[in-house]
N, C-alpha and C positions, 0 to 999 in steps of 0.2 A: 519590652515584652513584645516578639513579635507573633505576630498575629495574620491568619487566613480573614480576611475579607470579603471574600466572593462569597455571594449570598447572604450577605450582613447588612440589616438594614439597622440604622439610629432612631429611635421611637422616646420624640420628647414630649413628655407626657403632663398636661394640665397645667401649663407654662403662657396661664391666661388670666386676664384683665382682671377677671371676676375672682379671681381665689391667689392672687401673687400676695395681695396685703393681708394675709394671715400669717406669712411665713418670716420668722423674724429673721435679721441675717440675710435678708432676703439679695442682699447686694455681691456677695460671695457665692449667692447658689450662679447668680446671674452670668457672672465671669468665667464659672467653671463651664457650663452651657456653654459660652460663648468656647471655650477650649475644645470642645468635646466636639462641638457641629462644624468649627474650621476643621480638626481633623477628619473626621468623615466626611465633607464633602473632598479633602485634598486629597482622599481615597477613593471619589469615585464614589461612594457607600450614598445609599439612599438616607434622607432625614426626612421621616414623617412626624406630622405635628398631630396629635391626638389632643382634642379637648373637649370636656363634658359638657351638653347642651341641649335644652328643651325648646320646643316652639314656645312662643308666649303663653305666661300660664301657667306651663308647665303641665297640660294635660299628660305626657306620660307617666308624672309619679303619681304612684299606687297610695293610698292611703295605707297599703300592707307594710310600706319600705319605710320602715323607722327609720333610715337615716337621711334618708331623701325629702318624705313626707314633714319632716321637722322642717326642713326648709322650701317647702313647697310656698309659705307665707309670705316669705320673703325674697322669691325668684317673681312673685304677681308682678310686681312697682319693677323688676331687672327688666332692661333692653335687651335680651338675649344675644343679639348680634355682639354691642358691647361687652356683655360677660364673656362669650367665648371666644373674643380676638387674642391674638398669640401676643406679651406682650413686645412691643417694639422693640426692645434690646433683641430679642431672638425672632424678627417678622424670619416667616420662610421666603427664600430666594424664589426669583421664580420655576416654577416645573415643580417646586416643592409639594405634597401633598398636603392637607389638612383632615383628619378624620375626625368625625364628627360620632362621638359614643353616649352612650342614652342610660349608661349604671359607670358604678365605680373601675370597673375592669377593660380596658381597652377594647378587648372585642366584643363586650355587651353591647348589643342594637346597634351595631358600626358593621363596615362593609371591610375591617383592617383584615379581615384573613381573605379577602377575595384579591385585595391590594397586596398582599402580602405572597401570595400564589401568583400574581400576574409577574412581580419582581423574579419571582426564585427564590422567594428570602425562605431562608431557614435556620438563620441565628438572629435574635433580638440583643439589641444592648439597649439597655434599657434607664431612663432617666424621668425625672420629674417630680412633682408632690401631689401626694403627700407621702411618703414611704410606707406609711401602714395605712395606704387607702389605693390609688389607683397602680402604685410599684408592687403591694404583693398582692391585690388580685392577679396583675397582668404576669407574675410570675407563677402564680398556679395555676391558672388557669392554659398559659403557653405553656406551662412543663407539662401539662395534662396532654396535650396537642402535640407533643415533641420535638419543641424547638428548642435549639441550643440557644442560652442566657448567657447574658453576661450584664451584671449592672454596677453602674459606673457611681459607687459610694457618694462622694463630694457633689454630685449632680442629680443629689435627691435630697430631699428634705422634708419633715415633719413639725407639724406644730408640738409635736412631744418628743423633745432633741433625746431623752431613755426608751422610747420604743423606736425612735430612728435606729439606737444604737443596738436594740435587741435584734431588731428584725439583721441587721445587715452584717453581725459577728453570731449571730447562732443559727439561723431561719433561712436567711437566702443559700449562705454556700451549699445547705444541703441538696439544691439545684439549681445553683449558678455561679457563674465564676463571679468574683466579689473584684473589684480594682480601684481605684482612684484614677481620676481625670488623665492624670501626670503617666501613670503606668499603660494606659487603653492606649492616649494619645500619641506614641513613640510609633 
C-alpha cells in the first residue's frame, strides 16, 4: 500500500506499565508495535508516545467521571511515574516525544495538538489500548479537528476482543482508513 507520509505522525497510544496487564495476548499486540514504530521511524515519520496520567492522588479526577472516579481508589497506593512509563519493549528512542493526557482521549488535558502543529502533522495513524477507550476517543475527537486517520487494526487492542471487532469493521472506517500492520508497514 503505498502511501504519502509527509505530515504523518505515529501516535502509540497507552502502551504503559500501568494498563499493559489487562490486555490479554498482550505479547502479539507488542510485536506488531514493534512492526509499526520500525516502519515509521525508517520513514522519517514522527512516533509520539501518549500515556494517561495524574499527579499522585490523582486530584484531577472528578468525582463527576464515572469511569475515572471508579478508579481514583486505586491510582492513591499507584507510583504514578511507574503507571505511566512506556513499557520497555516500545521505550521511545531518543528525541522521541512522550505526551502526558489527563482523560481517555489523546488530546484531553495534553499539549498533543500544540505538538502536533509544531510537526505539521496532519495525518494520525493511530495505535494502542484500549480500542473502545483511548483509539475511538482519539478518533472522534481528531476527525472533529480534521485530521486524516488511519488506524493500524493488529496494533490496538481491547479487553472485550467483540467490541475491538465492532468498533474496527463498522465505526472506524466511517472515518478512517482501517489496515493491518503488514499493509501500513510496506
Amino acid at each position: 500500500m503505498e502511501q504519502n507520509t509527509a505530515n504523518t505522525a505515529l501516535l502509540v497510544m497507552d502502551m504503559q506499565v500501568g494498563i499493559i496487564g489487562a490486555i490479554p495476548d498482550a505479547e502479539l499486540l507488542i510485536a506488531n508495535l514493534k512492526k509499526a514504530i520500525a516502519a515509521a521511524r525508517s520513514k522519517n515519520m514522527p512516533v509520539i508516545y501518549i500515556v494517561v496520567g495524574f499527579r499522585q492522588g490523582a486530584p484531577e479526577v472528578s468525582s463527576r467521571n464515572k469511569g475515572f472516579s471508579a478508579a481514583k481508589q486505586r491510582f492513591a497506593g499507584v507510583d504514578m511515574k511507574q503507571f505511566m512509563q512506556v513499557i520497555p519493549e516500545l521505550a521511545p528512542a531518543e528525541g522521541e516525544l512522550i505526551v502526558i493526557k489527563r482523560r481517555v482521549s489523546a488530546f484531553a488535558g495534553s499539549d498533543l495538538e500544540v505538538v502536533l502543529r509544531s510537526f505539521n502533522i496532519n495525518h494520525l495513524v493511530l495505535t494502542g489500548i484500549a480500542t473502545s477507550g483511548v483509539v475511538l476517543s482519539t478518533v472522534r475527537e481528531a476527525s472533529d479537528k480534521d485530521y486524516e486517520l488511519t488506524i493500524v487494526t493488529d496494533c490496538c487492542a481491547d479487553t472485550d476482543n467483540e467490541v475491538h471487532e465492532l468498533l474496527i469493521t463498522k465505526i472506524f472506517p466511517r472515518q478512517a482508513e482501517v489496515v493491518t500492520v503488514g499493509n501500513w508497514a510496506k
